[in-house]
Structure formats: C-alpha cells, structure tokens
Backbone and ligand atoms as CSV (ligand in chain L), in Angstrom:
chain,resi,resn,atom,element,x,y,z
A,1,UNK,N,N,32.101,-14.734,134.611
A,1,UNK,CA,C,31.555,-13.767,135.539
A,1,UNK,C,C,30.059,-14.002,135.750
A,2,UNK,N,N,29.412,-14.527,134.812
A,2,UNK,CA,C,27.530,-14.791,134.923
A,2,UNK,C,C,27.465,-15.812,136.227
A,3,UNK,N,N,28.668,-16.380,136.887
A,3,UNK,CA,C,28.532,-17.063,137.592
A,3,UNK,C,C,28.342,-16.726,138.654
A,4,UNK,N,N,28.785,-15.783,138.900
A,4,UNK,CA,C,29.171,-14.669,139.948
A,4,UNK,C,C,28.064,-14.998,140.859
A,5,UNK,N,N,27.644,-15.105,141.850
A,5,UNK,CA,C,26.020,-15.122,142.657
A,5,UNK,C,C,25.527,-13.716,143.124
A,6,UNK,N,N,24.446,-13.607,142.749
A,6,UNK,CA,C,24.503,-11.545,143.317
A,6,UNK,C,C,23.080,-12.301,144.146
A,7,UNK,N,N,23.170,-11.405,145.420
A,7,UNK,CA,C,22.612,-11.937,146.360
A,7,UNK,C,C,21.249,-10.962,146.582
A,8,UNK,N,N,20.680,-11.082,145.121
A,8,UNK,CA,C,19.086,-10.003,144.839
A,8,UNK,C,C,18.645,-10.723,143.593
A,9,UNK,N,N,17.673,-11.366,144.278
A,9,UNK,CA,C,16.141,-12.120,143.525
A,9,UNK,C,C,16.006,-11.634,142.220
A,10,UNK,N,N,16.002,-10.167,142.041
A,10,UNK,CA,C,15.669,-9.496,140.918
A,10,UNK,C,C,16.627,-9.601,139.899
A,11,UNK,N,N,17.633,-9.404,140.055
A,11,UNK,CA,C,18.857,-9.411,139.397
A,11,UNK,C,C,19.105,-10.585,139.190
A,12,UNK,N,N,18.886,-11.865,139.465
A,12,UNK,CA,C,19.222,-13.122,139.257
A,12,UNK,C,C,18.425,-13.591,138.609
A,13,UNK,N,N,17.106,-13.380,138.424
A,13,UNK,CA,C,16.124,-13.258,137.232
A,13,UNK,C,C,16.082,-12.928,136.064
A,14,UNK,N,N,16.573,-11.458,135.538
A,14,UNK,CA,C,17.242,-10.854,134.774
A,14,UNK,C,C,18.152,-11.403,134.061
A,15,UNK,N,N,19.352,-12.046,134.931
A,15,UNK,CA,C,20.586,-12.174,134.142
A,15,UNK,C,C,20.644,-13.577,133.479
A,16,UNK,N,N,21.657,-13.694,132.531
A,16,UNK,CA,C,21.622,-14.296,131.674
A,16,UNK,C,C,22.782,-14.476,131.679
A,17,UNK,N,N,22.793,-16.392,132.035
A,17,UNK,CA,C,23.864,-17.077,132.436
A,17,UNK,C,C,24.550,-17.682,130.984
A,18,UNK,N,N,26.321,-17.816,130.605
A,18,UNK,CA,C,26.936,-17.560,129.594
A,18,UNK,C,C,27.425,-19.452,129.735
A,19,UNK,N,N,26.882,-20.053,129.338
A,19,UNK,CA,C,27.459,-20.952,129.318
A,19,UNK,C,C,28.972,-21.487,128.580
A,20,UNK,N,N,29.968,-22.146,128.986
A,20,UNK,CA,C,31.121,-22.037,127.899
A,20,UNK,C,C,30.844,-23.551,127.202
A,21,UNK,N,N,31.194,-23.388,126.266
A,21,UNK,CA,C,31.557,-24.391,125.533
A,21,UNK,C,C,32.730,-24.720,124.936
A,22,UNK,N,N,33.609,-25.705,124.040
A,22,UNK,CA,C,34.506,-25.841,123.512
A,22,UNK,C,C,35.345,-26.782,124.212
A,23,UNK,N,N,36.433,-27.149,124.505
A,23,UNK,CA,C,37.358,-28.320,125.010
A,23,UNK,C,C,37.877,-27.436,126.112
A,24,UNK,N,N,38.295,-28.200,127.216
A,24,UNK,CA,C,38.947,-28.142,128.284
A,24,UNK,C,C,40.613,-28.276,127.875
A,25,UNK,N,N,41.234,-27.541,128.097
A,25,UNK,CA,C,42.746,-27.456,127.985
A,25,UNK,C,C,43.600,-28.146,128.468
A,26,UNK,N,N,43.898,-28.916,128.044
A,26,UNK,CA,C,44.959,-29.707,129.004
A,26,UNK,C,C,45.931,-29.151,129.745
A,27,UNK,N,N,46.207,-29.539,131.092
A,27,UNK,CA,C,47.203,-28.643,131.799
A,27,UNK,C,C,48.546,-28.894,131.847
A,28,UNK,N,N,48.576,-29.967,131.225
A,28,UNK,CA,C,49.686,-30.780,130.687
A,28,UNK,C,C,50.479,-30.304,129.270
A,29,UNK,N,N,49.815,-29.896,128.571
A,29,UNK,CA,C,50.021,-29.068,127.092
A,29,UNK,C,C,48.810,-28.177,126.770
A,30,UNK,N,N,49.053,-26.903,127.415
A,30,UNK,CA,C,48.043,-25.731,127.285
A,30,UNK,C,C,48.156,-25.348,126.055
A,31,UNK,N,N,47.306,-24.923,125.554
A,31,UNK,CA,C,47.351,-24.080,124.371
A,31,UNK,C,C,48.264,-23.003,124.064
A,32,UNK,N,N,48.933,-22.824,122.891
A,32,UNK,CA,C,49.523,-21.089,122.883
A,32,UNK,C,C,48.778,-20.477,122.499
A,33,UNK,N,N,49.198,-19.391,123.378
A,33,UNK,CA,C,48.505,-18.336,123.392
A,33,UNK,C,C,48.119,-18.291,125.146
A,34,UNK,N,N,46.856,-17.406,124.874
A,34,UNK,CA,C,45.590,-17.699,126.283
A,34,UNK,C,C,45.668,-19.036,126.424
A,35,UNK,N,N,45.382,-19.611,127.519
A,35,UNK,CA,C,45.082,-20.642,128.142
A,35,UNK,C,C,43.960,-21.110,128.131
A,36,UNK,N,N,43.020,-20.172,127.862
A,36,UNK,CA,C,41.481,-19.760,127.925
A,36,UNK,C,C,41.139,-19.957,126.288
A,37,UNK,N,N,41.768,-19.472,125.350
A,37,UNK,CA,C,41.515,-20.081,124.247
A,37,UNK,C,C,40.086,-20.852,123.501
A,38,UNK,N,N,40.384,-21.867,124.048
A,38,UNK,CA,C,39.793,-23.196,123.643
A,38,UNK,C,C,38.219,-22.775,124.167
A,39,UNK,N,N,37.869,-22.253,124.917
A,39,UNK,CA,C,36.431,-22.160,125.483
A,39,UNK,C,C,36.259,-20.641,125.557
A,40,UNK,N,N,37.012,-19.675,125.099
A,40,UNK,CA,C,36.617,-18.290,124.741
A,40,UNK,C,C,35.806,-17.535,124.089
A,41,UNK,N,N,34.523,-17.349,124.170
A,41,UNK,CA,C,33.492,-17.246,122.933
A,41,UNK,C,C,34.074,-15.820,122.310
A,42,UNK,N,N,35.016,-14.776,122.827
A,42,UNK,CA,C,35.469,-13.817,122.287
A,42,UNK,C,C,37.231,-13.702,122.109
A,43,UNK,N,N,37.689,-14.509,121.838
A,43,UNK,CA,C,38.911,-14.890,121.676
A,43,UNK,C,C,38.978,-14.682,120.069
A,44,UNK,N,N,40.378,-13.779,119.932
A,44,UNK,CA,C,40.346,-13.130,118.178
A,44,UNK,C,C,41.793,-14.038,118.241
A,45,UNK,N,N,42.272,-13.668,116.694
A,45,UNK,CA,C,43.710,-14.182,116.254
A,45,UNK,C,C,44.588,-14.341,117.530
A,46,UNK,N,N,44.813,-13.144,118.040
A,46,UNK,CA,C,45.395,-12.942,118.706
A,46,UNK,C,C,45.525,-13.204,119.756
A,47,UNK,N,N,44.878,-13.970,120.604
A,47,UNK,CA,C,44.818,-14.866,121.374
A,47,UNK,C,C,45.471,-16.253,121.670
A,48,UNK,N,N,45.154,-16.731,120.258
A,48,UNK,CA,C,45.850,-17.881,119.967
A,48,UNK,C,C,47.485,-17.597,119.630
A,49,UNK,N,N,48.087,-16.447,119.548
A,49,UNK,CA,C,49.605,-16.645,119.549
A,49,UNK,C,C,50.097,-15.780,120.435
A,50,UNK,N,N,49.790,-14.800,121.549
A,50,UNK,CA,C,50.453,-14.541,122.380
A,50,UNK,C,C,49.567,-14.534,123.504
A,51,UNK,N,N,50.397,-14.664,125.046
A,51,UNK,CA,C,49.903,-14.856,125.893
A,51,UNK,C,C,49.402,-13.734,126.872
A,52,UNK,N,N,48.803,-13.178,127.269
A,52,UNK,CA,C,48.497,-12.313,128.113
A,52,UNK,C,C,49.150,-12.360,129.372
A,53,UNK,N,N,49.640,-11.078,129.197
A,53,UNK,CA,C,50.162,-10.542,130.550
A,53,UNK,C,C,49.222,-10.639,131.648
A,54,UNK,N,N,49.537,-11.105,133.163
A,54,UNK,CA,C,48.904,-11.271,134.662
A,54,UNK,C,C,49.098,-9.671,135.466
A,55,UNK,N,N,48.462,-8.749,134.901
A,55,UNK,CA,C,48.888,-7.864,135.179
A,55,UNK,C,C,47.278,-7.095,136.042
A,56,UNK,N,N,47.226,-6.098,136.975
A,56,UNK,CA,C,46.730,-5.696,137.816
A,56,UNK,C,C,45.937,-4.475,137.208
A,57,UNK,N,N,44.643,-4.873,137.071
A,57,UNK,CA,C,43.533,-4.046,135.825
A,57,UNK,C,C,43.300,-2.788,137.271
A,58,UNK,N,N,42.709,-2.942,138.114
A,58,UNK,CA,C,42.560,-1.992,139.260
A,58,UNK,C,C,42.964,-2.616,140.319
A,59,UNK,N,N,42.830,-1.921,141.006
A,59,UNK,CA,C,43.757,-2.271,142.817
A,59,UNK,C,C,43.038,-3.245,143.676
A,60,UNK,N,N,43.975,-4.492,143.423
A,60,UNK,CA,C,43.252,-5.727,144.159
A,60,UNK,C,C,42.983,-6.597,143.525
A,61,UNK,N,N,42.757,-6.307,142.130
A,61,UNK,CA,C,42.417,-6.928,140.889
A,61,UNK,C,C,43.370,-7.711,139.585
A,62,UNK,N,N,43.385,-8.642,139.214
A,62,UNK,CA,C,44.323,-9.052,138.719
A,62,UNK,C,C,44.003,-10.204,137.775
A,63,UNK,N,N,44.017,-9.410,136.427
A,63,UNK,CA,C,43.584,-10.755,134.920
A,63,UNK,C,C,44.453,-10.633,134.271
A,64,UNK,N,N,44.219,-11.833,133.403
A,64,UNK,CA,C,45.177,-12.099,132.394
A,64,UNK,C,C,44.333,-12.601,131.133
A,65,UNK,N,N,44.030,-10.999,130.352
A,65,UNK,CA,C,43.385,-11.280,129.217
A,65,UNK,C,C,43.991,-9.922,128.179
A,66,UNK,N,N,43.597,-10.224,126.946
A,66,UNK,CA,C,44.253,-9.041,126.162
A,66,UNK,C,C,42.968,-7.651,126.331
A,67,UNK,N,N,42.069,-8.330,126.555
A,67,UNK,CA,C,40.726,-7.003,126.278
A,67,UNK,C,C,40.059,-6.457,127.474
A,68,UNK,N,N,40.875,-7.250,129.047
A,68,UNK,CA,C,40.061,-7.264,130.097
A,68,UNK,C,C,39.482,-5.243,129.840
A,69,UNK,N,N,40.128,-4.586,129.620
A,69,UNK,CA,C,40.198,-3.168,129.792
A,69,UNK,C,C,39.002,-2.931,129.446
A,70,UNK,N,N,39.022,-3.147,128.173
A,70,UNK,CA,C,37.584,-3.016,127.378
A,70,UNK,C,C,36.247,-2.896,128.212
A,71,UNK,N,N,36.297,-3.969,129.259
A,71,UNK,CA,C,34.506,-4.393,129.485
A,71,UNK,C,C,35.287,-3.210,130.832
A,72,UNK,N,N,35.885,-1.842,131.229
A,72,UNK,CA,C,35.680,-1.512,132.185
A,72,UNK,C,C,34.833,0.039,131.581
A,73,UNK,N,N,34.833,-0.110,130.352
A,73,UNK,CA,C,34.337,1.296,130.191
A,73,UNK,C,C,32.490,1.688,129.759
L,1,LIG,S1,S,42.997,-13.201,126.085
L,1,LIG,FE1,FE,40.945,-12.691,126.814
L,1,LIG,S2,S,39.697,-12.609,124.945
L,1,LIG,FE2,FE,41.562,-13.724,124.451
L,1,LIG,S3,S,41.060,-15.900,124.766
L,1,LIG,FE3,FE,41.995,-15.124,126.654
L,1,LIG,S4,S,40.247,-14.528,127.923
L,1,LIG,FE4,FE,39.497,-14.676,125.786
C-alpha cells in the first residue's frame, strides 16, 4: 500500500515507503499457505499453513489476507 501515489506533496514527504524483502514465490510452486508468505514482514504461523480466503472486506473491495480486518479499525 506505501506504494499507493497520493497526489499531495505533503503527504508524500511524510510517508514512509515499506520496502519488501525476502524471495519471490514461484508461481509454479507457491508456497502453502499465503502466497504472500515469503515477503510478508507480518506474516505469523499461521500464514504459512492455511490459505486465506478472497473474500470482500468492504463493498468493491476484495483481499485475501488473514488480518486484512485489523488495519480497518
Ligand atoms: S495472510 Fe496476510 S499477514 Fe499473512 S502472509 Fe498473507 S498478507 Fe501477510
């Protein structure tokens, strides 16, 4: 999301871009679990053995993470 472009000088100054690190997933043999996994800087146990549901966080909106909920409050 730090990638996001917000189209105000000020705010793009401010923010503080999240770089990922870790291995790229092969799409050929993804990881179990998240897919995302491998380069997740907040990825717990649980990540790595089940997969997240693609399910519709608000209207229009649509992730597939176990905690997306979390960052709405
Ligand atoms: S489910 Fe969410 S927290 Fe877990 S690895 Fe995937 S993106 Fe990261």
């Amino acid at each position: 999301m730090s990638a996001v472009p917000v189209p105000d000088p000020d705010v793009t100054k401010k923010s503080k871009r999240i770089i990922l690190m870790g291995d790229i997933p092969s799409p050929v043999n993804p990881p179990i679990g998240c897919n995302f996994n491998t380069r997740c800087p907040v990825a717990t146990d649980r990540c790595y053995v089940e997969e997240p549901p693609y399910e519709e966080l608000v209207p229009g909106h649509f992730v597939a993470c176990h905690y997306a909920d979390q960052n709405l409050k």
